[in-house]
C-alpha positions as CSV (number, residue, x, y, z in Angstrom):
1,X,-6.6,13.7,-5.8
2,X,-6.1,13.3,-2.3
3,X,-8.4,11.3,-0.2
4,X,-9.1,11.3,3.7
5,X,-10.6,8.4,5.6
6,X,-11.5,8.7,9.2
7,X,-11.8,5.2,11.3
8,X,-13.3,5.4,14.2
9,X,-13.1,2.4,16.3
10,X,-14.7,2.0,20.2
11,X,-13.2,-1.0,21.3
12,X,-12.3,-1.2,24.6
13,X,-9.4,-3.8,24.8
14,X,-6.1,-4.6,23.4
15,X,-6.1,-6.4,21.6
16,X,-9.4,-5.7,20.2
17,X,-11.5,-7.6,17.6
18,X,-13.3,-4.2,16.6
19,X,-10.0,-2.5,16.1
20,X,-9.2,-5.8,13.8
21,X,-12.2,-4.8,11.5
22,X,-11.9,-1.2,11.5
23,X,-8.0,-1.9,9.8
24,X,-9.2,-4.7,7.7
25,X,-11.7,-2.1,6.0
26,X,-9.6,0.6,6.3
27,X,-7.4,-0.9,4.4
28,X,-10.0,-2.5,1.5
29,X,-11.2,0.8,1.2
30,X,-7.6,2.5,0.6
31,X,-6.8,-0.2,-2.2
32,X,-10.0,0.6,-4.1
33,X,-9.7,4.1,-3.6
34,X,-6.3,3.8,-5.4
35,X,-7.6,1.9,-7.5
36,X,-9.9,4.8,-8.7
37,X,-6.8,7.1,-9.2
38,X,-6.7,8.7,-5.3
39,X,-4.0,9.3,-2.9
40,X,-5.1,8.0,0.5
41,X,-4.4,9.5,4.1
42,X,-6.2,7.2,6.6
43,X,-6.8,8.6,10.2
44,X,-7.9,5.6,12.5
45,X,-9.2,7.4,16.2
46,X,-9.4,4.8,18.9
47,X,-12.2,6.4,21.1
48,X,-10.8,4.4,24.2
49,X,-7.9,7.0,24.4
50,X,-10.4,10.1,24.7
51,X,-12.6,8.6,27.2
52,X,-11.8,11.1,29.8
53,X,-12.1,13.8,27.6
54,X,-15.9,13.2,26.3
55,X,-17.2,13.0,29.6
56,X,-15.8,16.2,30.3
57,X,-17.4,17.5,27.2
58,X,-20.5,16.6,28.2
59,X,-20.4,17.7,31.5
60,X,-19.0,21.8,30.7
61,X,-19.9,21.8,27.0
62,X,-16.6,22.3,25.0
63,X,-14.0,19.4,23.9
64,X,-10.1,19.9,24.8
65,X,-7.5,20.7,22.6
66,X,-6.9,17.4,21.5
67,X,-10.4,15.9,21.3
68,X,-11.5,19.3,19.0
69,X,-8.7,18.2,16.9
70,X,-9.9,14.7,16.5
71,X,-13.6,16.1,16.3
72,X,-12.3,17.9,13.2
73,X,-10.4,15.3,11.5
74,X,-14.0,13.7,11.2
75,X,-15.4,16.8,10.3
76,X,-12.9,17.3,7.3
77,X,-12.6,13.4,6.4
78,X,-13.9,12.6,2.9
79,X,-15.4,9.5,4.2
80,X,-16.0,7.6,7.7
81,X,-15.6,4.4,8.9
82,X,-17.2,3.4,12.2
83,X,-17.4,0.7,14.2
84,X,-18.4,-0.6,17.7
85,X,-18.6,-3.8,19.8
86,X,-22.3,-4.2,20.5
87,X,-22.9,-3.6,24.1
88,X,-26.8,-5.1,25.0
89,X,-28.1,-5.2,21.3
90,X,-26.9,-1.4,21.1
91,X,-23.1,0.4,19.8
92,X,-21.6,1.2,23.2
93,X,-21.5,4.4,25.6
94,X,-17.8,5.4,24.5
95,X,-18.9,5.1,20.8
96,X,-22.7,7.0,21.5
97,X,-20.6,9.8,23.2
98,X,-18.4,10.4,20.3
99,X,-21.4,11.4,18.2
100,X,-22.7,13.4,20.9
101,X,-20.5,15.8,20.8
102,X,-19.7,15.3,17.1
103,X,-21.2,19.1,15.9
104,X,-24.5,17.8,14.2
105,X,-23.7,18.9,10.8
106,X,-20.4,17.7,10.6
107,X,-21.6,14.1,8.5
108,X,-24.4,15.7,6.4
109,X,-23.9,14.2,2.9
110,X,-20.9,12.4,4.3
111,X,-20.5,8.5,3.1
112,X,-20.3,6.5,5.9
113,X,-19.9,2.7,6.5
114,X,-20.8,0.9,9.4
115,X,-19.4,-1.8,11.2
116,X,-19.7,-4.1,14.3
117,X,-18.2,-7.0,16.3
118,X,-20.0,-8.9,18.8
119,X,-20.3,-12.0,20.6
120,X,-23.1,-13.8,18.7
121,X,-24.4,-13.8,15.1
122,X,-27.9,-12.4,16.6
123,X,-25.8,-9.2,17.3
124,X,-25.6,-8.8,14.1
125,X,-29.0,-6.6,14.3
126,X,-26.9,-3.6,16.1
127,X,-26.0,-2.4,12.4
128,X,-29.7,-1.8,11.3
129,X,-31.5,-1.1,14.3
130,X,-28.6,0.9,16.1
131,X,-25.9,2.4,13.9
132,X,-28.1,2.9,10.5
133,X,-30.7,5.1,12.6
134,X,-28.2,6.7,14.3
135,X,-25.9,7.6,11.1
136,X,-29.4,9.0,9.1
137,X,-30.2,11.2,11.8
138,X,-27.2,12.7,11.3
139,X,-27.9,12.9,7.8
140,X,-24.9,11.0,6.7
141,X,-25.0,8.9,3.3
142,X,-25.0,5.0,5.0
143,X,-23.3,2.4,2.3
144,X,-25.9,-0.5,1.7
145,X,-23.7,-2.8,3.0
146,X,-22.5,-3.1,6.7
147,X,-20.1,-5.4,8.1
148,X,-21.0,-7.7,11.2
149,X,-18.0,-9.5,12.5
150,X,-18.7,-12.5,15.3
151,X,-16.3,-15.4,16.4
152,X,-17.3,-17.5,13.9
153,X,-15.7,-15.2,11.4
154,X,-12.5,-14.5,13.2
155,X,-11.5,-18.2,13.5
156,X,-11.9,-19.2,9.3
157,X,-8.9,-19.8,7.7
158,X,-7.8,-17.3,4.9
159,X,-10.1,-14.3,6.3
160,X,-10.1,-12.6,2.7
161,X,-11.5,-15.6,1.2
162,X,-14.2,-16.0,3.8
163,X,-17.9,-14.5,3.9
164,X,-16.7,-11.8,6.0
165,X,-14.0,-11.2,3.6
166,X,-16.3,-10.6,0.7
167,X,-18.1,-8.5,3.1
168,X,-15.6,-6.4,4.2
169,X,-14.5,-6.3,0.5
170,X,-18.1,-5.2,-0.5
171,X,-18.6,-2.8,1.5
172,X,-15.1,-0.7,0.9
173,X,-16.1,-0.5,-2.3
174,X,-19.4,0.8,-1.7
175,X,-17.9,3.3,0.2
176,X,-15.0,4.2,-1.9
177,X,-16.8,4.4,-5.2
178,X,-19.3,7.2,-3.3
179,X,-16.0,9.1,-2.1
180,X,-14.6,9.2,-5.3
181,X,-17.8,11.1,-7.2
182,X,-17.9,13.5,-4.7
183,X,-16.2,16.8,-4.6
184,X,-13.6,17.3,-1.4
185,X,-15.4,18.7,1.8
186,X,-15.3,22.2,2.4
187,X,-12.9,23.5,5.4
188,X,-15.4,25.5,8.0
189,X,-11.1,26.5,9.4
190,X,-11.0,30.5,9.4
191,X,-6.8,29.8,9.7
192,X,-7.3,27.7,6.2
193,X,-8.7,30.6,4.3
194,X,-8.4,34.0,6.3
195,X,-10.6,37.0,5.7
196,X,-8.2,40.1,4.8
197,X,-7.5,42.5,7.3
198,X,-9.5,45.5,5.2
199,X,-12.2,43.1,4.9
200,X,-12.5,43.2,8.8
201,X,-12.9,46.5,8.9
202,X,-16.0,48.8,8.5
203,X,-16.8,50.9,4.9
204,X,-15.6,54.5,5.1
């Protein structure tokens, strides 16, 4: 079966530590999800690159052309991986705006993990006093384990065999193993499955 994983990542620079996360468990969640027997597409969304666009979404009230497509590869995904640099104990405006205008049922049963980089292992608190809130509001399915990502961890030696390795090794699974048990999301695309041109038209 074929499997798709959204990564959203709000980093602001390149390079960016966040973005160095989000493909680290991206790509820990791919292998286990092979592992299981599935064929993978990931779909990694740096929100930097639709800044422009969001505000303008929230200011008339409909996304572009290309931010409804990326709203809808979300949507559609299987499974999400987010994550966000923490900006003043919270995820950051670029990353809060993207789940604005995210359609409100569009992560309802949906696994998600979270993830976060910042600055200082007190930080670390952004995942369940920020994102894990934020995620069950939307009535997403939050794995038990998120990953929290600080200097410390970026300069050990052998990252896979470090504690954020077995964290970011944890948590994929978590989130792959609640992917694979659940049945493909259902397209909400009229052009996927079309209603017949009789059916359009009234009795008699």
């Amino acid at each position: 079966m074929r499997r798709a994983i959204a990564v959203v990542t709000a980093g602001l620079r390149q390079p960016s530590s966040t973005r160095l996360l989000a493909d680290r468990l991206a790509e820990a969640t791919r292998r286990e999800l092979e592992r299981l027997g599935a064929e993978v597409d990931l779909e990694t969304i740096e929100v930097r690159d639709h800044g422009h666009d969001l505000v303008n979404n929230l200011i008339v009230g409909y996304p572009s052309e290309e931010l409804e497509g990326v709203l809808r590869k979300v949507a559609r995904a299987d499974g999400l991986i987010a994550v966000t640099p923490t900006f003043t104990t919270s995820y950051n405006g670029l990353f809060k705006m993207f789940f604005d205008v995210l359609d409100d049922t569009a992560l309802i049963g949906k696994p998600v993990l979270i993830a976060a980089t910042g600055g200082t292992a007190r930080h670390s608190l952004v995942l369940e006093h920020g994102l894990r809130p934020l995620f069950s509001y939307l009535r997403a399915l939050v794995v038990p384990t998120g990953v929290f990502a600080g200097p410390e961890d970026w300069g050990a030696a052998g990252v896979t065999e470090a504690p954020l390795g077995r964290r970011v090794d944890r948590a994929a699974t978590e989130l792959a193993r609640e992917v694979d048990r659940r049945d493909p999301p259902v397209s909400d695309d009229p052009l996927e499955s079309p209603v017949p041109f009789g059916g359009l038209l009234p009795p008699g």
